[in-house]
C-alpha positions in Angstrom: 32.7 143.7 -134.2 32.0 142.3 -130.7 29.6 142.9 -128.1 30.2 142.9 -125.0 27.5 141.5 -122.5 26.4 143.6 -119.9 25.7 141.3 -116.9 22.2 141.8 -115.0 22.5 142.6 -111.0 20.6 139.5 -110.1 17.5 139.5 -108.3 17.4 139.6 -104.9 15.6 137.0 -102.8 13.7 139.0 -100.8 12.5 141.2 -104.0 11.1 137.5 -105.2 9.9 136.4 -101.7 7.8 140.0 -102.0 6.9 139.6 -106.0 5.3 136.2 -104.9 3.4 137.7 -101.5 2.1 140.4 -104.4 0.8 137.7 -106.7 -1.0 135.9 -103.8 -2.4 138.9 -102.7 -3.7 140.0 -106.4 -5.6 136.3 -106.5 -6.8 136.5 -103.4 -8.5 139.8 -103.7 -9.9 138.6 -107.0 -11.3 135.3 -105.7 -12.9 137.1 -102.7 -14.4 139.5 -105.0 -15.8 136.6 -107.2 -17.1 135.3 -103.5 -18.7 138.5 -102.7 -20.6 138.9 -105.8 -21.7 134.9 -105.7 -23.0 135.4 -102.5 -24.6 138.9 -103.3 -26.5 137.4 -107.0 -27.8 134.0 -104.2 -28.6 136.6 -102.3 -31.0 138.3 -104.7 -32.4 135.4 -106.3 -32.1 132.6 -104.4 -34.6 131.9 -101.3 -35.4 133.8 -98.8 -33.2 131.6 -96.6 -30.6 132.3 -98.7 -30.9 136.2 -98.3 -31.5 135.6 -94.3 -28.0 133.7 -94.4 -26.1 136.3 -96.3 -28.0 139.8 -94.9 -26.6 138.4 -90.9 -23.4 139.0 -92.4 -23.8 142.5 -93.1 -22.4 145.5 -90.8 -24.6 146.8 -88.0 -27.1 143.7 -88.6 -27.9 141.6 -85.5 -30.5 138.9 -84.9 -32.6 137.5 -82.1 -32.8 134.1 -81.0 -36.2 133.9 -82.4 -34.2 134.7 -85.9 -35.8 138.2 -86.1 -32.8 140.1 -88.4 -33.0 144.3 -87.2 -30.6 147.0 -87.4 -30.4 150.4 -85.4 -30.4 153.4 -88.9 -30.7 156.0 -86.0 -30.4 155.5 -82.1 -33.0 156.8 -80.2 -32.9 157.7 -76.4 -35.0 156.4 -73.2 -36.7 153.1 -72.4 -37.9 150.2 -74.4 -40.9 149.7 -74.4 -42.5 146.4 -71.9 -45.6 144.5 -72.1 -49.1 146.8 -71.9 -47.3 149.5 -73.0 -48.0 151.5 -76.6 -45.9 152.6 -79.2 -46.6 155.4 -82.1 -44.5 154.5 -84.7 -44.7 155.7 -88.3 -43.4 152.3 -90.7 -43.7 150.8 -93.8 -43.8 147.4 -94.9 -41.7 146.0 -98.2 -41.1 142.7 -99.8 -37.5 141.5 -100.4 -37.7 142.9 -103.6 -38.5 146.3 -102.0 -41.9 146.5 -103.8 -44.1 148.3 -100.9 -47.1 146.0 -99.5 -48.3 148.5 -96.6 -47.4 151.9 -96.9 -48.2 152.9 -93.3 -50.8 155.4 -93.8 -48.5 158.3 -93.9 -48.8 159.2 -90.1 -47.9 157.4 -87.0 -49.7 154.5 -85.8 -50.6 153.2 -82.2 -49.3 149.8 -81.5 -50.1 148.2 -78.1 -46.8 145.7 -76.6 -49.3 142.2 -76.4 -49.3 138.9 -77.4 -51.2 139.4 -80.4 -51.7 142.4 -81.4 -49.0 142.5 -84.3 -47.2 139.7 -86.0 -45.1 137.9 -83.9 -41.9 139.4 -85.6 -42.9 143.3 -86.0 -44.2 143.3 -81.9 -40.7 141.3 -80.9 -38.9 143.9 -82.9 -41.1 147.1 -81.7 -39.7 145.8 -78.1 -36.4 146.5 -79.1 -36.7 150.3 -80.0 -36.5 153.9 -78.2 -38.7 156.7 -79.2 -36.7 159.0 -82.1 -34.6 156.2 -83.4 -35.0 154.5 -86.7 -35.2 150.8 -87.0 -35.0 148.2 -90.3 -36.9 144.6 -89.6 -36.3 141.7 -91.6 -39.1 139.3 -90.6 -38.7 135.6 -91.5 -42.1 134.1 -92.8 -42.5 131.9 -89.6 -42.8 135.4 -88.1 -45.0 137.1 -89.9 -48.2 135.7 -91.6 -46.7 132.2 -91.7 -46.7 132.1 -88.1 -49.1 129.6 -86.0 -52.5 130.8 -85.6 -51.6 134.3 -88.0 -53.4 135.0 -90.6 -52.8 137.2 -93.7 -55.3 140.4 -94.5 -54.7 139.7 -98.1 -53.0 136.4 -98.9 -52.6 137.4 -102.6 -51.2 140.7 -101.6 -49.1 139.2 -98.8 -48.6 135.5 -98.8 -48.5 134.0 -96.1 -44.7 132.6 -96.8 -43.5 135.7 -97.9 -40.1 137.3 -95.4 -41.4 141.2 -94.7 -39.3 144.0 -94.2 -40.1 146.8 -92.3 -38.5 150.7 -91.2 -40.1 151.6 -88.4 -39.7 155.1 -86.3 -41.0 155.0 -82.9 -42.3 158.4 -82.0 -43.9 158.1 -78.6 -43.7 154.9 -76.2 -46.9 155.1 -73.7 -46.3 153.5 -70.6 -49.1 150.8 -69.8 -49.8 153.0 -66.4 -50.6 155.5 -68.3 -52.9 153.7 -70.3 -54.6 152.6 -67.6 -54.9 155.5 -66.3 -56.1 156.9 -69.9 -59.2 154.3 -69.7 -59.8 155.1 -66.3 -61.0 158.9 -67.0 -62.9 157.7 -70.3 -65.0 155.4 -68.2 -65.4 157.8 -65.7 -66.1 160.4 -68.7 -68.6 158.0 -70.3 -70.6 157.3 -66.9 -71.0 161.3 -66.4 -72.1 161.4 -69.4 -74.8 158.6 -68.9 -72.4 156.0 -71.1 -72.6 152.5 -70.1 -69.3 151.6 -67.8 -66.8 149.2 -69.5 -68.1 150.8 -73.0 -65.6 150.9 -76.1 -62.9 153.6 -75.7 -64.2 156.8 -77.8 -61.8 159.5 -79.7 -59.9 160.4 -77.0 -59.4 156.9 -75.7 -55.9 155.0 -76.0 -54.8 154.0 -79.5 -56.7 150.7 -81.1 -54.7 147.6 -81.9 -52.8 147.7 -84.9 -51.5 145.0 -87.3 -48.8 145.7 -89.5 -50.1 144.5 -93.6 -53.8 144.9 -92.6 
């Protein structure tokens, strides 16, 4: 009994060029994948550098030419705040890890826009925000408390080469004529009231310096 042989259409060569672009694709994908989660596990363990290098890459990060890393969770509206002005901002500070060093106090705190009244990186970043938005900091340790002449609170609790990172939600930004104008009528309220002129500003003064990790 014979068979007989049923010859197979042949292939196509574009069906093969195709097959071949598939197979590509399908390493591809896997390679990057492999990629992503290398970078991602160097990320997590490997230096703070490291993270730096792979969190610029993320969406909606952007960073300063100081190498302050921030990224806008929430817009907010109105001006940015300039020097001699104050901002009242709730925040809270984390390590990379996301262990929390400096809860915020749980209500919003007065920072004034000087040369050193924050570290370097928290003040550059608080000049970048509008009251009602919500902000994410990623401070580099030359920054924060390893900056020149900056020192840690607690250098056990917050060492001093340690990168920060911080959510901060402006509330209010106090314009420095304001301010002024603020200690104006406290003197004038503490010489009524037979207070030495120049005095420290009482309870209805403007806002004290604050210091993020304090």
């Amino acid at each position: 009994m014979s068979v007989t042989a049923v010859p197979l259409q042949p292939v196509k060569r574009a069906y093969k060029v195709w097959l071949w672009i598939g197979v590509l694709l399908a390493v591809a994908l896997a390679f990057g994948l492999a990629w992503l989660g290398t970078r991602e596990q160097v990320a997590a363990k490997g230096t703070d550098a490291q993270y730096l290098a792979w969190n610029k890459g993320r969406p909606g990060v952007q960073v300063t030419a100081s190498g302050l890393q921030y990224q806008v969770l929430e817009a907010g509206e109105g001006p940015t705040a300039g020097e001699g002005d104050y901002v009242i901002a709730n925040y809270e500070g984390r390590f990379r890890d996301g262990t929390v060093f400096d809860p915020g106090g749980g209500r919003p705190v007065p920072f004034p826009i000087q040369q050193g009244s924050a570290i370097p990186g928290f003040l550059e970043g608080l000049k970048l925000m509008q009251k009602g938005g919500k902000y994410r900091l990623w401070i580099p340790a030359n920054l924060a408390y390893g900056a020149p002449g900056v020192q840690s609170p607690d250098p056990e609790r917050v060492p001093p080469d340690a990168m920060l990172v911080f959510t901060v939600s402006p509330e209010r930004i106090i314009p420095a004529a304001v301010v002024q104008q603020m200690m104006m009528q406290q003197m004038m309220q503490q010489q009524q009231q037979g207070g030495a002129p120049g005095g420290q500003p009482g309870a209805g003064g403007p806002p004290p310096q604050g210091v993020p990790g304090q």
